[in-house]
C-alpha positions in Angstrom: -24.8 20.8 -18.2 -28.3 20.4 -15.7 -28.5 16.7 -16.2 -24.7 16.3 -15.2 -25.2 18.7 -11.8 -28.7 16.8 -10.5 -26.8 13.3 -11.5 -23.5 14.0 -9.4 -26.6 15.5 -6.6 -27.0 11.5 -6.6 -24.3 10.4 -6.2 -23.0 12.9 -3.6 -26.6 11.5 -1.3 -25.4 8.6 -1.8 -22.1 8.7 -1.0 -23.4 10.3 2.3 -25.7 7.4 2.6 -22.8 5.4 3.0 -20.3 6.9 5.1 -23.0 8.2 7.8 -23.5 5.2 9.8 -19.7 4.3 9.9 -19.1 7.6 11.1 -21.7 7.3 13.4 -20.7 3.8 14.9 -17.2 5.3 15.2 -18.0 8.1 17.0 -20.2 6.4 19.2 -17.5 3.7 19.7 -15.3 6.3 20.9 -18.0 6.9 24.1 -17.7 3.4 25.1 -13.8 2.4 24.5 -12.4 5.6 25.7 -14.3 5.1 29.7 -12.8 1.9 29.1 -9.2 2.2 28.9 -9.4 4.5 31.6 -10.7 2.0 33.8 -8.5 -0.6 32.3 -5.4 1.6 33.2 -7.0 2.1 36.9 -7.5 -1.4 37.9 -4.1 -2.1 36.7 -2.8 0.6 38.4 -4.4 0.1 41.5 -3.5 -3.3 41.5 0.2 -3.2 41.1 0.4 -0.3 43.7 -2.0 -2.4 46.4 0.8 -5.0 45.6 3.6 -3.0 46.4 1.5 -1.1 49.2 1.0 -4.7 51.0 4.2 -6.0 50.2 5.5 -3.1 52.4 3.5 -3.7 55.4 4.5 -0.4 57.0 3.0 0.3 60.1 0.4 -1.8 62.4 -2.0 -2.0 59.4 -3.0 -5.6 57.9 -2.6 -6.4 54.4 -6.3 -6.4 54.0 -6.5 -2.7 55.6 -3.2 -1.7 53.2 -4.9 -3.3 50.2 -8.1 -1.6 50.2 -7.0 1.8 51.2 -4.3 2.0 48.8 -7.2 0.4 46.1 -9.9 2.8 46.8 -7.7 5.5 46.9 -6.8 4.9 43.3 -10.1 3.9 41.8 -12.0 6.5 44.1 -11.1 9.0 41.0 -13.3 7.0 39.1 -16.3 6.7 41.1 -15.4 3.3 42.3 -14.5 1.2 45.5 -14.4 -1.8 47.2 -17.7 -1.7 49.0 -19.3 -1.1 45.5 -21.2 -4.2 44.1 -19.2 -5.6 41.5 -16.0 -5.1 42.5 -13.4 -8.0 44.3 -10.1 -7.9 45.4 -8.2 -11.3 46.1 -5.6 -12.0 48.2 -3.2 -15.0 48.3 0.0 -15.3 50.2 2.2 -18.0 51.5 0.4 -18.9 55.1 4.2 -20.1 56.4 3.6 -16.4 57.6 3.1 -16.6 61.1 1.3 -13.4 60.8 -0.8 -14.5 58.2 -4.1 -16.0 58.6 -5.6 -16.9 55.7 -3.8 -18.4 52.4 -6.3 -16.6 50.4 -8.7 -13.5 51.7 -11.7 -12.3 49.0 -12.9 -8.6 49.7 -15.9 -6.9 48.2 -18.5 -7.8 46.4 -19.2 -12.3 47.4 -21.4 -12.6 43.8 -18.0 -12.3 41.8 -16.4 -16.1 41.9 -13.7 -16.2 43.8 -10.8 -17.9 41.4 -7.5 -18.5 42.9 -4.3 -19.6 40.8 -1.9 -20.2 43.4 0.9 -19.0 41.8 3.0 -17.7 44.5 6.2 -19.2 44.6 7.5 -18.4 48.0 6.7 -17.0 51.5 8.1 -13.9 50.5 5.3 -12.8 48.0 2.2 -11.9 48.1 -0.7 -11.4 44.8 -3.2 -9.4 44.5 -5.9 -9.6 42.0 -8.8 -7.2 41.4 -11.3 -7.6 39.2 -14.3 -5.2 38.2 -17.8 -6.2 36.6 -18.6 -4.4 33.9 -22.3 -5.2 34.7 -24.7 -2.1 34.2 -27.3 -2.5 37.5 -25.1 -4.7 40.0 -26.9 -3.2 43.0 -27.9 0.6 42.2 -24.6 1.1 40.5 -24.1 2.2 36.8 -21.7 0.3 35.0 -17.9 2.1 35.0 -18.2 1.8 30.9 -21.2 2.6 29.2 -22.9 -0.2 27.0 -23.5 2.1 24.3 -22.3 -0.1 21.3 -25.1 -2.7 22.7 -27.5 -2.8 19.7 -24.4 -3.0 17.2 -23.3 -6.6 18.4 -20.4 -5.1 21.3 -21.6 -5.9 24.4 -19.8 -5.4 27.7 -22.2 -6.5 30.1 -21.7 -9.6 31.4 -17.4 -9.1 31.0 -14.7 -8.4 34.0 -11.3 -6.6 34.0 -8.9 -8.8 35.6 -5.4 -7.6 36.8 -2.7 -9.3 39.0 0.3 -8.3 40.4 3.2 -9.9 42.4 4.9 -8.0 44.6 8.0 -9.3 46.7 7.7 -9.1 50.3 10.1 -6.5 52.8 12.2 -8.5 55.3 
């Protein structure tokens, strides 16, 4: 009866052995995808409501003025706005506007690339795009999502959340 208890002792070690680092990659996966879906649901958020916001055009404001109130106002919860390094909103509307300046306007941070995909149809939209570096150390910042899956092969330095959105323009 002893030799059967200290052999299933193995077994159970083992069996510990194996399970152990899965667990512990899993758990430590949940610190770094959990921050990120929050800030994946934020940018998008803040980006279709900076759409809407500009599309409005209530008031003397500009759309730049509109767009990055209504943006900071939104990602301010998560310790993050436009003047922060890393971050970019971009602008494009139809310049047929005659209160429109500029075809395209970039705000924030100038060592994002500034990629436009003109694909506003009409003088009666307008796009806005954000986009967030998820760079750890872009000026004295930390990164919005940790990079604590580094040293297991998922890296998120060096990657960008991206969001769009169209809004149609108030006559």
């Amino acid at each position: 009866m002893q030799t059967r208890r200290q052999s299933r002792k193995g077994i159970q070690v083992l069996e510990l052995l194996i399970a152990f680092p899965v667990l512990f990659i899993a758990s430590i996966a949940f610190f770094q995808f959990g921050p990120a879906m929050v800030i994946h649901e934020a940018v998008q958020s803040a980006a279709e409501e900076s759409a809407r916001e500009a599309a409005k055009r209530v008031g003397g404001q500009t759309v730049e003025e509109l767009t990055e109130e209504t943006m900071n106002d939104i990602l301010g919860v998560h310790g993050l706005a436009l003047g922060d390094a890393g971050i970019q909103v971009i602008i494009e509307q139809d310049d047929s506007d005659p209160d429109v300046t500029s075809e395209v306007i970039c705000l924030g941070d100038t060592v994002i690339p500034c990629p436009v995909s003109s694909s506003i149809t009409s003088a009666e939209e307008i796009k806005i795009t954000i986009i967030v570096s998820m760079e750890d150390g872009m000026g004295n910042k930390v990164a919005p999502v940790p990079n604590v899956l580094k040293n297991y092969g998922i890296d998120f330095s060096q990657k960008y959340y991206e969001f769009s959105a169209i809004a149609r323009k108030d006559s």
